[in-house]
C-alpha positions in Angstrom: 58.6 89.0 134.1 60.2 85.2 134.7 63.4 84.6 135.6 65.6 83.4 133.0 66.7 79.8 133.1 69.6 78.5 134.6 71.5 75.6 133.2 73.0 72.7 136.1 76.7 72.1 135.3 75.9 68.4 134.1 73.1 69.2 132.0 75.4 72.0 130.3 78.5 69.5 129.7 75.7 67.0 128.5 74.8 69.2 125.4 77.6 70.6 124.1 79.4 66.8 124.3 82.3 67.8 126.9 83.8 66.2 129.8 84.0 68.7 132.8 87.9 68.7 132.6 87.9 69.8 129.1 85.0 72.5 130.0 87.4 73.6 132.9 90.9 73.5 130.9 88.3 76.2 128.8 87.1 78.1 131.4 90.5 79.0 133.0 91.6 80.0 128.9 88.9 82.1 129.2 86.9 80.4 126.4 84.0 78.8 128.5 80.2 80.5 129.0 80.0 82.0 132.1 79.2 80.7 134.9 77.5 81.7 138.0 78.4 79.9 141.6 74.9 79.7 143.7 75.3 80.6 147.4 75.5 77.2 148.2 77.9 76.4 146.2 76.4 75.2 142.7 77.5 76.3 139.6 74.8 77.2 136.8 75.0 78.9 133.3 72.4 81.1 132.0 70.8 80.0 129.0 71.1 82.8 127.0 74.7 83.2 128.0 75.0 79.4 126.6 73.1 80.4 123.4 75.4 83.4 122.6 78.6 81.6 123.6 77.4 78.3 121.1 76.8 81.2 118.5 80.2 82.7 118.9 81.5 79.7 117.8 79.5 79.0 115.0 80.3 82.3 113.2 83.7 81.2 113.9 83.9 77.9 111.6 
């Protein structure tokens, strides 16, 4: 089974069109994907958690 793939922080911002203020102004509304912090510190998204939380938003339109 492969692991699913995780999403850097820039590359996430760079395709949903968002500054990282703006993405962190959501995040602490509670409206961002969620994130997952790295033992050393990185931050990464899941794709499929990216993909759902795009969706969400789509139905809502």
């Amino acid at each position: 089974m492969s692991r699913p793939q995780m999403l850097k922080l820039p590359e996430v911002l760079t395709e949903i069109g968002m500054s990282r203020a703006a993405f962190y102004r959501m995040r602490a509304r509670g409206k961002a994907p969620r994130l997952i912090k790295l033992p050393n510190g990185q931050l990464r998204v899941r794709r499929a958690d990216l993909d759902s939380w795009l969706t969400s938003y789509e139905e809502a339109a």
